[in-house]
N, C-alpha and C positions, 0 to 999 in steps of 0.2 A: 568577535564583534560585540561590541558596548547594547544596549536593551535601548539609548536613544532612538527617538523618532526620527524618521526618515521622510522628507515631502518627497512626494512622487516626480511633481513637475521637477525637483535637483535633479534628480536621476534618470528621469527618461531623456532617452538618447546618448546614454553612455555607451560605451562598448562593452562588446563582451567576449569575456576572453577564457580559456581553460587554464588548467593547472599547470602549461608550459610556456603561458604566454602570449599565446596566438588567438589573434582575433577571431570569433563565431560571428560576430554581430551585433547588431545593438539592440537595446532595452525598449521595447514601443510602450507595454500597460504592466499594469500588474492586473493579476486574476485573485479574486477572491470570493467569498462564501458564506451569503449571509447567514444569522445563527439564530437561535431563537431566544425570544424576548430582549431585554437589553444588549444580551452579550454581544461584544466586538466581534464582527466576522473574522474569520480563518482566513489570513494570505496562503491562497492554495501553488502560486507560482508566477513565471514572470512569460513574459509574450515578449519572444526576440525575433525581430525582424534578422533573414540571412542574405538574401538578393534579391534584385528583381522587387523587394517586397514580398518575399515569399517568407510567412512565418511561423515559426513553431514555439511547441508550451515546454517550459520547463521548469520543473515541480522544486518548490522549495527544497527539496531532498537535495535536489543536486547543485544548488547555492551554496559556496563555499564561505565567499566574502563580498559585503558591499560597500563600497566610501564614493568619495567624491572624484575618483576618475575613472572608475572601472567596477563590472562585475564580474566575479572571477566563481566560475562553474567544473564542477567536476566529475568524472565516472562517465556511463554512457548516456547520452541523451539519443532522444525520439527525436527525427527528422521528420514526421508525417505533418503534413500540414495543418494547422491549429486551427481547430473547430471549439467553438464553445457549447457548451454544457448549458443547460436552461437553470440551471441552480449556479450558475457561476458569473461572475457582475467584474466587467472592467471597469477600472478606477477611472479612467482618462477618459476611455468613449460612455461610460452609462452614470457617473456621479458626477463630473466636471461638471459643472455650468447646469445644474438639476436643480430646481427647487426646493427647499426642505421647511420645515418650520421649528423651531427648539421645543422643547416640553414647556408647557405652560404660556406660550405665547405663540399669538397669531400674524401677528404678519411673517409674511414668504422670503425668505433668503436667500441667495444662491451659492453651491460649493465652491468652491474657484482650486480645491487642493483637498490632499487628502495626504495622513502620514501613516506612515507602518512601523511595526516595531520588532523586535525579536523577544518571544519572552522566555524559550527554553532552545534547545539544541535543536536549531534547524527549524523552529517551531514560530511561525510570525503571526501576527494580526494588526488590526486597524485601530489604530491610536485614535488620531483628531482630527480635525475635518475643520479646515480653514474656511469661514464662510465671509459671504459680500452680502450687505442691501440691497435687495433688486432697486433695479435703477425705475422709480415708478412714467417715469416718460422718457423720449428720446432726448429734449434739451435739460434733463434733468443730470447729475454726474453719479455714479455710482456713490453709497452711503460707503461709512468705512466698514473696514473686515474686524474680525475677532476669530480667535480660534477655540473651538470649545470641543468636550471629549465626543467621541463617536453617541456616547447612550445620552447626551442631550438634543439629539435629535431626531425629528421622526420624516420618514418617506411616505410619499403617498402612492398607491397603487390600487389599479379593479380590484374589484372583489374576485373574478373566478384567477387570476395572477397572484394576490395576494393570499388565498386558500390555498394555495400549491405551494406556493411558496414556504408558507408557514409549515407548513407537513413536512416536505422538506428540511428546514432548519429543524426543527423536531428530532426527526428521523436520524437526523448527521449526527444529535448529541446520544444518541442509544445504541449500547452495546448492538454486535451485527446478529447474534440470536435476537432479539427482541424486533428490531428491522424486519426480519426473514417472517419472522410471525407476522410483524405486520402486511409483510407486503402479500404475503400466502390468505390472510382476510381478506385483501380490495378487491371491488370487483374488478374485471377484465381493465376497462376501461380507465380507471381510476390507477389500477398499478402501472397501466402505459404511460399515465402521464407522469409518476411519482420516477418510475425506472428513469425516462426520459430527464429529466431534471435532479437525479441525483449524482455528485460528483463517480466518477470511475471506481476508485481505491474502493468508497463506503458500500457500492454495489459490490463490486467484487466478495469484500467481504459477508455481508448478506447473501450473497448466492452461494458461499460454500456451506451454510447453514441449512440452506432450503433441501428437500427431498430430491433425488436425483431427476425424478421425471419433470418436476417444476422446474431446477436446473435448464435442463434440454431445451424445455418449452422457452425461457427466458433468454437462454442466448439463440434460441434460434429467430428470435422475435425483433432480434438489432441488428440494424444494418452492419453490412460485415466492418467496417473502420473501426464501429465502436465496438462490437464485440471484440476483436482482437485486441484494442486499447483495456478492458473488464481484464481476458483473459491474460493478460501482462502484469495487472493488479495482484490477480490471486498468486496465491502459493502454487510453486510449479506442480507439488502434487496434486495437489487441490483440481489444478486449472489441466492434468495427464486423465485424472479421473470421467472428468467434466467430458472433453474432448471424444473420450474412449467411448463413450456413451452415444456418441453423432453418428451420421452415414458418415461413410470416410470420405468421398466428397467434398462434402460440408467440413470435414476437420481440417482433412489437409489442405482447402481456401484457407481456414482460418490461422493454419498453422505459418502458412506463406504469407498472411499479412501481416503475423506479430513479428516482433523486430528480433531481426536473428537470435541474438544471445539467448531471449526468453524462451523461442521456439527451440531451441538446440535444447536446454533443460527442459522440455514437454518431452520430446523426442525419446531421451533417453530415457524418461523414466518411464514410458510406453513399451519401451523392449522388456520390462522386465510384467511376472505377470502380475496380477493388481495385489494377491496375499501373500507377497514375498518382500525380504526387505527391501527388497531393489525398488517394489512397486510403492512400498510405502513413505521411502524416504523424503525427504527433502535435500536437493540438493546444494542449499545455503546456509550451512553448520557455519560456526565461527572457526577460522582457521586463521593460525599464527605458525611464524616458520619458526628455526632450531635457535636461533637466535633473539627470539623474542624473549622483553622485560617480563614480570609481573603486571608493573605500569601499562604496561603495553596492550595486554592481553586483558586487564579490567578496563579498559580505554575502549575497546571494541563492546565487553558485552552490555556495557552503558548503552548500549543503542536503543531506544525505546521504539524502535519498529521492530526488537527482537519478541520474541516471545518467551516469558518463562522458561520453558522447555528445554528453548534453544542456548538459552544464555546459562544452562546449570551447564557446560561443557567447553570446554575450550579443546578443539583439536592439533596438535603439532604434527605436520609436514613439514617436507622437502619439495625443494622449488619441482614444479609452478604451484601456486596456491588457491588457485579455483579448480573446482573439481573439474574431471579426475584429476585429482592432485600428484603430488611426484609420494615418495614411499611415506607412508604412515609411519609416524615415528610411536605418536601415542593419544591418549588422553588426560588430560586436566580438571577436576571438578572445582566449580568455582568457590565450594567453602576453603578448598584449601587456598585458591587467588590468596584470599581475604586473610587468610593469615600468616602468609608471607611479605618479607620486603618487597617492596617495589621493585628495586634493582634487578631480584633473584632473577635466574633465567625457568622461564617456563620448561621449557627442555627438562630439566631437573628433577622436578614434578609430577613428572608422570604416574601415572594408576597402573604399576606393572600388571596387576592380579586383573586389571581388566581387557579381553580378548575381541577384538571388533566379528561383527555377526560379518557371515560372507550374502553379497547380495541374494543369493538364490535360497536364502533360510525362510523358512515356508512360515506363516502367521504364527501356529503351534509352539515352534521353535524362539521366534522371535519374544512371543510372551512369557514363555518359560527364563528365557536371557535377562527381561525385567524384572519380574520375580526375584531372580537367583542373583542378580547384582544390584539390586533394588534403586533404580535409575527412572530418570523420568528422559532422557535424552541418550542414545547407542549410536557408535560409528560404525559403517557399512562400508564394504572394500570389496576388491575386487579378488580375482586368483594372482595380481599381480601385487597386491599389499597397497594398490594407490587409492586414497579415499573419495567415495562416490558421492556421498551423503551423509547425510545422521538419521535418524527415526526417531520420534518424539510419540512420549505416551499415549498424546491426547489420537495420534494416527492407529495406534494397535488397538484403542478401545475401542474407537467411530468404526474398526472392520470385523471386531469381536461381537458388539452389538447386532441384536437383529436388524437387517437390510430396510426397515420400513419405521426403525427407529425416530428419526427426523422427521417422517410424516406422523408417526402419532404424536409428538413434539409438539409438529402444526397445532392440532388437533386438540390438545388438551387432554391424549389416552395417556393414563396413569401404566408405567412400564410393568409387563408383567418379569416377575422372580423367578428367570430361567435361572438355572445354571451354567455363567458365563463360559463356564469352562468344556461342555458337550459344543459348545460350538467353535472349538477349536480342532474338533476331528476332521470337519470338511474341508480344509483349506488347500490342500494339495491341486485343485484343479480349480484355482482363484485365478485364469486369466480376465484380462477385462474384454468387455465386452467387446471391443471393435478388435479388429486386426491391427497386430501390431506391424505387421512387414509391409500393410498397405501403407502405414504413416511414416515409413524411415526414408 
């Protein structure tokens, strides 16, 4: 896709179609996220009408391609019905036909259009904002249009909307520790309104930052839709942790409202216990089958919703390639990608001297494994050699760490200089706290 601007009105009511062709539905608005100060809002995704009127969100991630006859969508999308976000502004029902005034001049405008753009992989915002003269009487005929950029314009809103707001767009530009800090400062009150108006993803992430029992407190504080839309956000371990912590009740609702796939990886990574590598994994390593290029495999960990961690590793399977995968062939570190042809086969490459940890290797174990192969990312398997997960560093240190870490965090307590290493004696009897056989 070209970085050209896109008017909204071309494209709404297009169809839309998957990666085989076949129709979903069509295009009604786009969703977007205002930012703070001038910046262009964040296109967060598109609202596709499926029947009846009945319609659902589907997040720029899963936007493959847009042109002039079609929108063409990929992977799994969420069928639950599309509720907005108080931090989230449709292009068509909330800017169309709004008043605005440009910087530096007073008389009132109206929008009549709005463009979007794409400015990195998969990454969109709001270009320009076609505007009209309001028409100052009824026999009077609308002035002409002009189009000018998103930051020559200003909106007007209340003041206690416009204070939310702005914290808000604030908030979306700040790493998710700084978020967590903030939201662990507002009062009661004040974090209900900020939780409530912050897009899903950005909470999610903030909540894995926050201290367990804030955690608890916070999802148990949304209504259950939106908690299970949070908990689909986070990182499956992330969001196994989280969970393990509820009455099982309250989990296993939750667990039934997030959307199968996601709930299937909580699931399993709940069977194993929380300081084992089963329990620490993540079950979304980068995996490429026997067959894959060089190109191929630097092509995936270009993902910028990877993490560091995750992207120092490329794992080779045998089909299926979502976990549990079919046998473990090997692993890949990415400096060597880097200094291969493109053509070469990943296969090739592999890290023979490196041995995957079996899930049931107890936190001790697991640390001792990054130490001794000095790794920030390890593949985890099963007694049948299929790959379950990986374990990424930044997971062995957040369970090596004292348990109250993240609140003194909150807190501004300066860590005291244990000996990370006396707390790796305890680990053997690290289930998490809920029962795992009530949630299977």
């Amino acid at each position: 896709m070209s970085s050209t601007s896109i008017f909204v009105s071309r494209i709404r009511g297009l169809r839309v179609v998957d990666s085989d062709g076949d129709q979903i539905g069509k295009l009604r608005d786009v969703v977007v996220s205002v930012r703070s100060g001038t910046e262009a809002p964040r296109v967060r995704g598109l609202v596709i009408e499926l029947f009846a009127k009945y319609r659902i969100f589907v997040p720029m991630l899963r936007v493959h391609s847009i042109d002039a006859v079609q929108v063409v969508i990929s992977g799994v999308v969420n069928t639950r019905r599309f509720s907005r976000r108080d931090s989230e502004t449709l292009v068509i029902e909330d800017l169309v036909d709004r008043s605005v005034t440009r910087r530096g001049e007073r008389e009132p405008q109206v929008v009549f259009d709005v463009s979007v753009r794409q400015v990195r992989n998969r990454d969109w915002e709001v270009a320009e904002v076609a505007l009209r003269e309001a028409a100052r009487s009824r026999f009077r005929r609308r002035g002409h249009s002009t189009i000018v950029s998103w930051r020559d314009i200003v909106f007007g809103a209340g003041p206690g909307a416009q204070d939310t707001e702005q914290m808000v767009a604030d908030l979306e530009e700040m790493n998710s520790a700084d978020i967590a800090r903030e939201l662990h400062d507002m009062t009661p009150a004040r974090r209900a309104d900020v939780v409530r108006a912050l897009s899903d993803d950005t909470l999610a992430d903030a909540m894995g930052e926050l201290p367990e029992d804030e955690q608890v407190e916070l999802i148990s504080s949304l209504d259950m839709e939106r908690a299970a839309d949070v908990l689909e956000e986070m990182d499956a371990d992330d969001a196994a942790d989280l969970i393990a912590e509820l009455a099982p009740e309250l989990a296993e609702r939750l667990l039934g409202e997030m959307q199968a796939d996601d709930a299937e990886d909580v699931r399993r990574l709940l069977r194993y216990e929380e300081s084992t590598a089963g329990g620490l994994m993540t079950p979304e390593p980068v995996i490429v089958a026997t067959d894959a290029t060089v190109a191929d495999a630097l092509a995936l960990v270009r993902d910028e919703d990877l993490t560091p961690a995750l992207a120092s590793m490329v794992y080779v399977c045998r089909s299926p390639h979502e976990t549990p995968t079919g046998a473990f062939v090997g692993g890949v570190h990415i400096q060597r990608l880097l200094r291969e042809p493109p053509s070469l086969l990943v296969s090739g490459l592999i890290d023979s001297t490196l041995e995957p940890l079996q899930a049931t290797a107890s936190l001790a174990e697991v640390s001792r494994y990054f130490a001794t192969y000095n790794l920030v990312s390890a593949p985890v398997v099963d007694e049948g050699s299929h790959l379950l997960g990986a374990v990424t560093v930044d997971d062995v240190l957040d369970h090596m760490l004292p348990e109250d870490w993240r609140g003194d965090q909150m807190d501004g307590v300066a860590p005291v200089d244990d000996d990370l290493r006396d707390q790796t004696t305890d680990t053997e009897g690290g289930a998490r706290h809920g029962d795992p056989a009530q949630l299977r």
